[in-house]
Phi, psi and omega in degrees: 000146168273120154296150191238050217238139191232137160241161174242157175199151068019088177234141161269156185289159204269316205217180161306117206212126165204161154217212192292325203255297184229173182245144174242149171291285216230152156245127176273169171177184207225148189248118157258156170252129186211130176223127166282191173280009170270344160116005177282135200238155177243162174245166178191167172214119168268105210227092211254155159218105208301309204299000191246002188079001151227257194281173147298145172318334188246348161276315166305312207267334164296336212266315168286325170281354179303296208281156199285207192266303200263121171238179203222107232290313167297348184253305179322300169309339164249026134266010190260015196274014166249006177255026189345303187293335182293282184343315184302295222274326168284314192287322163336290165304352163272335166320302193300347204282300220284309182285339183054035164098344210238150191255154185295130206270132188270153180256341163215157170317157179238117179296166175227145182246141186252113174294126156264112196292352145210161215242044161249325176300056186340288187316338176291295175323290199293269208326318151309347189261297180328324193259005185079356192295137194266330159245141182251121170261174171210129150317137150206165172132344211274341197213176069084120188297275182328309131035244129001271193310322187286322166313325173300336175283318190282318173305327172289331180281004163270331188271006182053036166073017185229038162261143178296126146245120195245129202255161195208108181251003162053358159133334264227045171227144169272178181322294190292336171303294173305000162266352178264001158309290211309303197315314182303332199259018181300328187265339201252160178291092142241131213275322198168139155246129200300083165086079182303307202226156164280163171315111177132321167260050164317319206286295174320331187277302185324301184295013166258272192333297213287002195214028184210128178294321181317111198294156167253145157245179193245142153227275176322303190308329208239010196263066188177142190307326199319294189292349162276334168278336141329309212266304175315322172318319177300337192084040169327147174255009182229172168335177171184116176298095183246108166253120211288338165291025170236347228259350256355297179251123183310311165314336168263344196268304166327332198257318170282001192255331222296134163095019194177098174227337193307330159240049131281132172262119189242145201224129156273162165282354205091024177288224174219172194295348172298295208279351154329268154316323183298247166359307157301320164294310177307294160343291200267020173252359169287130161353115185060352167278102172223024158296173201300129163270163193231070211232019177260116184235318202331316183298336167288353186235143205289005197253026203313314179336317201280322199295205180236070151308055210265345163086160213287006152192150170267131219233140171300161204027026169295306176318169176239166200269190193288317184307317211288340164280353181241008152300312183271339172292319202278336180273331213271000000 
């Protein structure tokens, strides 16, 4: 048996934060406490995003207001199977239990790529480039193709072509657009663009990816273990977005992963630094992931404190530690 304890939060956006598909206010999410009977404690987060398919924020939280002080971790866990992010953030906190707070040891710093929330915003751009960051994201899809395309331009002449870039179209592109992405962005350092089309026209995204260099990646498509394990049965040829606070059970996604990550990507969700931290762990300890992670966010929201800052690399004793979560449960 478990003691079980929960908050719910509230965070506001630092500024106007969108992307091709919505607009965000606020991010809700849910904090957990799990301690065993040795007094050992874990943290975990429920940090849901409906549009990815899974539970609601108000769904997560009956689910929490259900369960008793004390649970009983398998019989909970198999009630959860429609609760992906719930699933994540307890077994994640059991993770913690099971690790006794200490992260996984880096063998060199890990670049982190920093989302920039709009990608006309130079002065964001430079300053990142000022600080060194070696990869840069963007929303695109949200305003006028040309447009776009021309901010895009501005950004390689500020970084002189030797910055990373990752484009992000959340599904919200038709065919021909997303080929005039592709085509423009054949000569330029962009690293990938993310979910050209929406989920259900993979086959079409395929038929893009045979006529273009620029790699594609699944994000909406892949968020969930299920759909990553589909799409790898297919032989996707391109990337995979895996952001793990959505995936559901830390154990399966591990189990579908183990021995094989070189074409995976880790992502944040918007958490907040438990689920953050959660997520980066699970990240770097798989196999072959040694891509860019892509969990520099922290600068969208007016609270950072509560967050995960980590700056243009993740570094050993970058993570915070068990007090710095029970510092932030006790503020919540």
């Amino acid at each position: 048996m478990h003691r079980f304890q929960y908050k719910a939060y509230r965070r506001r956006f630092a500024g106007d934060f969108s992307n091709a598909k919505e607009r965000f206010a606020t991010r809700e999410g849910i904090l957990i406490r799990m301690e065993d009977g040795d007094g050992r404690v874990g943290f975990g987060e429920v940090a849901p995003i409906p549009s990815f398919g899974t539970e609601s924020f108000a769904s997560a939280l009956g689910v929490a207001e259900s369960l008793q002080e004390k649970v009983e971790v398998e019989q909970a866990l198999a009630e959860l199977g429609g609760y992906p992010c719930f699933s994540w953030a307890m077994e994640s906190a059991l993770d913690m239990i099971a690790r006794e707070g200490h992260w996984t040891e880096l063998a060199k710093p890990r670049p982190v790529c920093g989302l920039v929330s709009d990608i006309n915003n130079l002065a964001e751009i430079e300053e990142k480039l000022s600080l060194h960051y070696q990869c840069l994201k963007f929303k695109i899809g949200k305003g006028a193709l040309l447009d776009e395309l021309k901010a895009l331009d501005r950004v390689v002449d500020a970084s002189d072509g030797k910055v990373g870039i990752r484009l992000d179209a959340n599904g919200m592109l038709d065919y021909r657009t997303a080929a005039a992405w592709l085509e423009r962005t054949a000569e330029l350092p962009v690293e990938f663009i993310e979910q050209v089309l929406p989920r259900g026209e993979e086959r079409e995204m395929r038929r893009l990816a045979g006529d273009f260099p620029t790699a594609l990646a699944l994000d909406e498509s892949v968020a969930s273990v299920d759909d990553l394990k589909r799409w790898r049965d297919e032989q996707w040829e391109g990337l995979y977005v895996i952001k793990p606070s959505l995936c559901g059970r830390l154990s399966d996604l591990e189990a579908e992963l183990q021995g094989e990550a070189s074409d995976c990507v880790f992502s944040s969700s918007l958490e907040t630094m438990v689920g953050a931290a959660n997520a980066i762990e699970f990240a770097i300890r798989q196999k072959g992931s040694e891509r860019v992670l892509g969990f520099g966010v922290e600068r969208l929201f007016a609270d950072r404190n509560i967050g995960l800052e980590l700056g243009p690399f993740l570094q050993n004793g970058g993570l915070p530690s068990s007090g710095s979560f029970e510092s932030l449960w006790n503020l919540t």
